[in-house]
KOLDREN-646031 format. One line per field, with one value per atom (N, C-alpha, C): z, x, y; atom name; residue number from 1; residue in three letters. Coordinates in steps of 0.02 Angstrom, whole numbers, m for minus. Last residue first. Example, Ala and Ser with C-alpha at 12.3 -4.5 7.8 and 13.67 -1.06 7.14 Angstrom:
// residues 2
w 354_357_394_390_390_390
u 642_684_645_660_615_660
v m112_m53_2_m284_m225_m165
pamar N_CA_C_N_CA_C
sepa 2_2_2_1_1_1
kemi SER_SER_SER_ALA_ALA_ALA
//
This chain:
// residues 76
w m256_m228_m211_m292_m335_m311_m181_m244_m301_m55_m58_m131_m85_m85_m90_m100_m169_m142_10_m4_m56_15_m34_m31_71_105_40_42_3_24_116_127_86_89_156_166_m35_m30_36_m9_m45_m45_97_109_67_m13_43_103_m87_m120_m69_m12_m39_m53_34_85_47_m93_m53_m9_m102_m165_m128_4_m15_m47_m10_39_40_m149_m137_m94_m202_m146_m144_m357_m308_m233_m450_m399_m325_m522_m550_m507_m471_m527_m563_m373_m433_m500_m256_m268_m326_m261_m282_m306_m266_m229_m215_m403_m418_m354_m345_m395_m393_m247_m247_m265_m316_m292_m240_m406_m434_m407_m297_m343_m372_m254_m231_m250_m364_m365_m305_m403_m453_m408_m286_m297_m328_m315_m275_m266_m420_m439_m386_m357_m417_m420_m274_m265_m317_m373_m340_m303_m412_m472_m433_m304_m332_m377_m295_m229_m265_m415_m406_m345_m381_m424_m417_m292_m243_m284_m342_m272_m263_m432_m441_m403_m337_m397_m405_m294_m235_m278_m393_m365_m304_m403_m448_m430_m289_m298_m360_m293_m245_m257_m407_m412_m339_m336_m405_m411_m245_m208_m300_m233_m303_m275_m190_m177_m224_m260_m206_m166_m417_m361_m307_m495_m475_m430_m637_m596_m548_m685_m680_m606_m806_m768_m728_m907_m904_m830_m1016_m939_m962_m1113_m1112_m1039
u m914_m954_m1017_m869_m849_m892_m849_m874_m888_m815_m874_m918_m686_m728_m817_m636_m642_m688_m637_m652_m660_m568_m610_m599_m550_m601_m616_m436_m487_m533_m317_m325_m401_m359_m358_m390_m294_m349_m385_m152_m184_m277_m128_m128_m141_m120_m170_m168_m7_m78_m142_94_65_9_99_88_57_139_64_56_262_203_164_335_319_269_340_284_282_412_368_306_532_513_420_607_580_540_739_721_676_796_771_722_866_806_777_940_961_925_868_944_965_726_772_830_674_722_725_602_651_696_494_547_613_419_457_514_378_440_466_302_341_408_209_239_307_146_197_229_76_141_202_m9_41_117_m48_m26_10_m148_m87_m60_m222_m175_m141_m311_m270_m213_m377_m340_m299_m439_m384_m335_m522_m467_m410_m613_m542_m484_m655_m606_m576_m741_m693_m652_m811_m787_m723_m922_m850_m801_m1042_m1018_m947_m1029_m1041_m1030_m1019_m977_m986_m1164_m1102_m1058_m1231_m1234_m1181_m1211_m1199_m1193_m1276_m1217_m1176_m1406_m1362_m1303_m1436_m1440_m1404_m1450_m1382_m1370_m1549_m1451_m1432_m1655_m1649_m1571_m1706_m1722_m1702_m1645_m1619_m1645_m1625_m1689_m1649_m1554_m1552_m1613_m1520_m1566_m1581_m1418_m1437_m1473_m1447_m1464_m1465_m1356_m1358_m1377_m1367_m1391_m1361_m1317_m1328_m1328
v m562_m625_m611_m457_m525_m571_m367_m340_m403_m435_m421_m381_m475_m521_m501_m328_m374_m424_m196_m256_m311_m59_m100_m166_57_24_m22_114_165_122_65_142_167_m80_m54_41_m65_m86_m47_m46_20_m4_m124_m78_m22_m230_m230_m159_m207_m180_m218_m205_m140_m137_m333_m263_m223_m379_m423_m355_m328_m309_m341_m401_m300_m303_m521_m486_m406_m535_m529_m498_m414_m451_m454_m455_m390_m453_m422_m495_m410_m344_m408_m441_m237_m209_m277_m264_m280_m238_m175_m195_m185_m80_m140_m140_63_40_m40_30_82_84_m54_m85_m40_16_m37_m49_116_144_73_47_91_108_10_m46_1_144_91_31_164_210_171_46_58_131_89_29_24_192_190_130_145_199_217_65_54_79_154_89_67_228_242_205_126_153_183_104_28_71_221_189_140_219_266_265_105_95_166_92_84_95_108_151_160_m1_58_120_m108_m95_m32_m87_m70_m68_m130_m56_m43_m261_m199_m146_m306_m317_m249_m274_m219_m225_m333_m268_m228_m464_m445_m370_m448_m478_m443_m327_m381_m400_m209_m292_m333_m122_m127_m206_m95_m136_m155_59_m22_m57_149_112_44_273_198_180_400_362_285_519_452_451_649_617_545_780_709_687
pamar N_CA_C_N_CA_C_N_CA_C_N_CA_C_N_CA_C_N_CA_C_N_CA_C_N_CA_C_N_CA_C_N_CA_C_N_CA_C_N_CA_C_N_CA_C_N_CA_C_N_CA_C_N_CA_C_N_CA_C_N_CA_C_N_CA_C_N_CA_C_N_CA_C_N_CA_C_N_CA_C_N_CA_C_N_CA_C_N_CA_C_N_CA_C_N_CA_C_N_CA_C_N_CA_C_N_CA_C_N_CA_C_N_CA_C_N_CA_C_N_CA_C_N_CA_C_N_CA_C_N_CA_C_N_CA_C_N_CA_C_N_CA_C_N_CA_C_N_CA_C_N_CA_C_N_CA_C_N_CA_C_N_CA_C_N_CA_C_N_CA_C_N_CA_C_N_CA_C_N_CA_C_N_CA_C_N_CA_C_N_CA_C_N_CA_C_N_CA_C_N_CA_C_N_CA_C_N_CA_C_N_CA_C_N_CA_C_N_CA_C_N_CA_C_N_CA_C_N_CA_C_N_CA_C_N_CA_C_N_CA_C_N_CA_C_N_CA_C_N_CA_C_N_CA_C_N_CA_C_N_CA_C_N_CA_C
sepa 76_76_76_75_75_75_74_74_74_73_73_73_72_72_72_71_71_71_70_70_70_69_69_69_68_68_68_67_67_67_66_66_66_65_65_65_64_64_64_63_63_63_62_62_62_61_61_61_60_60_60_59_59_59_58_58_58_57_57_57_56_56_56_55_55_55_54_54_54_53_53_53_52_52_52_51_51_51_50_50_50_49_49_49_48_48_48_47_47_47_46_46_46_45_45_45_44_44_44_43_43_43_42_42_42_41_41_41_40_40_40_39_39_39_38_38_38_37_37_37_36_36_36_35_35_35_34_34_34_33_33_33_32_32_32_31_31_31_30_30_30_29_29_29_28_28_28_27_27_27_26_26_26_25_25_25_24_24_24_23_23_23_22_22_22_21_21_21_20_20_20_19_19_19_18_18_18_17_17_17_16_16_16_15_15_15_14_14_14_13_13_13_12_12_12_11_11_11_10_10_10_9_9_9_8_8_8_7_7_7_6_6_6_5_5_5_4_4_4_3_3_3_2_2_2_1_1_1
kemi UNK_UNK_UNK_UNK_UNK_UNK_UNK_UNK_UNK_UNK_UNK_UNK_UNK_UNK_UNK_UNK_UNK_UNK_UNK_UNK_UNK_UNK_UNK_UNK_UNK_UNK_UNK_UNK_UNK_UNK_UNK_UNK_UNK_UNK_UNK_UNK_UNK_UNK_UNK_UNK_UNK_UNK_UNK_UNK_UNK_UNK_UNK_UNK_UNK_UNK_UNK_UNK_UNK_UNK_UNK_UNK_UNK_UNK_UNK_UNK_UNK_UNK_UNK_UNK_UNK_UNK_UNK_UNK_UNK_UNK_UNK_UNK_UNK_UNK_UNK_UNK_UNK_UNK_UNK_UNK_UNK_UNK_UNK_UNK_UNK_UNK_UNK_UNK_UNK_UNK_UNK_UNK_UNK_UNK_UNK_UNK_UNK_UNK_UNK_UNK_UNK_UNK_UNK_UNK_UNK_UNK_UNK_UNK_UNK_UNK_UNK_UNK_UNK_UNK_UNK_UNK_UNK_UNK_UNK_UNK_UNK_UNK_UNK_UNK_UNK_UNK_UNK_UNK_UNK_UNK_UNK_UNK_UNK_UNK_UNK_UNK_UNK_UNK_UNK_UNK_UNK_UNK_UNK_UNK_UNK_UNK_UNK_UNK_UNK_UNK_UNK_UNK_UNK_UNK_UNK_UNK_UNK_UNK_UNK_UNK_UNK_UNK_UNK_UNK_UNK_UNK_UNK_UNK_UNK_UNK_UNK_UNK_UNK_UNK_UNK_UNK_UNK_UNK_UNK_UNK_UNK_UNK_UNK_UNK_UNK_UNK_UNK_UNK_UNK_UNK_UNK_UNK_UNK_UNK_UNK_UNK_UNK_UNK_UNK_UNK_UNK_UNK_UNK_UNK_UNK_UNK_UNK_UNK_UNK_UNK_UNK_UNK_UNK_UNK_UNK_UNK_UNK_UNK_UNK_UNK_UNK_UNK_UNK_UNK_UNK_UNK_UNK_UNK
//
């Protein structure tokens, strides 16, 4: 089984798509280090209640950062 996708590189929606498409296995990993620094956020928290915000804003601009993914430019 193939699957093909086809985009018009002249077409703004179709590049937009197609960069989704490019960048899609960088967001998952993005994803998925985020979640492991979120993880080891929480697990060195004091209480296990009260987590710090500008940690979790760091992390996941630094898991963005580490796989080049830009959101404004995938959304807009």
């Amino acid at each position: 089984m193939k699957a093909i996708l086809k985009f018009n590189l002249d077409d703004s929606d179709d590049v937009m798509a197609h960069t989704r498409c490019v960048k899609s296995l960088d967001m998952a990993l993005a994803m998925w280090a985020f979640s492991n620094r979120l993880r080891k956020i929480v697990d060195e928290s004091k209480d296990g209640k009260y987590i710090d915000e500008e940690l979790v804003s760091n992390a996941w601009q630094k898991s963005l950062q580490e796989y080049e993914i830009d959101i404004d430019s995938l959304i807009s």
